[in-house]
C-alpha positions in Angstrom: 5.9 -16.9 6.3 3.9 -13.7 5.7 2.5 -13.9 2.3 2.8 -11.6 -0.7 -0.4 -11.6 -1.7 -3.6 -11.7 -0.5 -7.4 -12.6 -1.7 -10.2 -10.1 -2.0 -11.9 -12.1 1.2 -8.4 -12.0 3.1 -7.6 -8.7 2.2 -11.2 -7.1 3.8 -10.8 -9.0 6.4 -7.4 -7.7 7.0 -8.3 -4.0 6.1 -11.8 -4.4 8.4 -14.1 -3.2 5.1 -16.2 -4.5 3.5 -15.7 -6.4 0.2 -17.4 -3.6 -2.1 -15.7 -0.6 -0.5 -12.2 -2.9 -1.5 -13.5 -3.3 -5.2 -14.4 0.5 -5.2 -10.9 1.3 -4.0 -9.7 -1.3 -6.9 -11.7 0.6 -9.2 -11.0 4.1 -8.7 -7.1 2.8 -8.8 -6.0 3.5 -5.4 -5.5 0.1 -4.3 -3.8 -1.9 -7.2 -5.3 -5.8 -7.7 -3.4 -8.7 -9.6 -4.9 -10.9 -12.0 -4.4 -15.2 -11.5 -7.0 -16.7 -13.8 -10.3 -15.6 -12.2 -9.0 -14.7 -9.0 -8.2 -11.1 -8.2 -4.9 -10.7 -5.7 -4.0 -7.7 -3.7 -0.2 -7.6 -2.6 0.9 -6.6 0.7 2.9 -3.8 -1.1 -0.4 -2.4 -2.5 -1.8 -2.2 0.7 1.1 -0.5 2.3 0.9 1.6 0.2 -2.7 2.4 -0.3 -2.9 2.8 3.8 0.0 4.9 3.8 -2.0 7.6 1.4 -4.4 7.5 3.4 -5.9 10.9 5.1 -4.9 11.4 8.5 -7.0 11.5 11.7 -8.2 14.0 12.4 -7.5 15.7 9.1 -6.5 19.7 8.9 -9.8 20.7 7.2 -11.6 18.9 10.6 -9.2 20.9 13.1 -8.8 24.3 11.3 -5.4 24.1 10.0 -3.5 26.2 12.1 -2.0 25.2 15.6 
């Protein structure tokens, strides 16, 4: 069973970044984290979601725009 949410470790691990460049993207609200106790939890959905705003490679500004 895939799980629903994942720790800061897991979740950098799963991302391949670091843990600061996670928090950063915690604290500039593009990746939303879940509070248990101490422990700060990042859904799978949150993720998804954060990847999937995500600029694209290459970006337009990098290949002039127009095709």
């Amino acid at each position: 069973m895939t799980p629903l949410a994942l720790s800061i470790d897991e979740a950098a691990k799963m991302l391949s970044i670091g843990k600061t460049k996670l928090y950063a993207e915690l604290s500039a609200g593009r990746l939303e984290g879940k509070k248990l106790g101490k422990r700060t939890l990042v859904t799978r959905e949150s993720i998804e979601n954060w990847l999937a705003n995500l600029e694209s490679y290459p970006s337009q500004s990098q290949t002039g725009g127009a095709v």
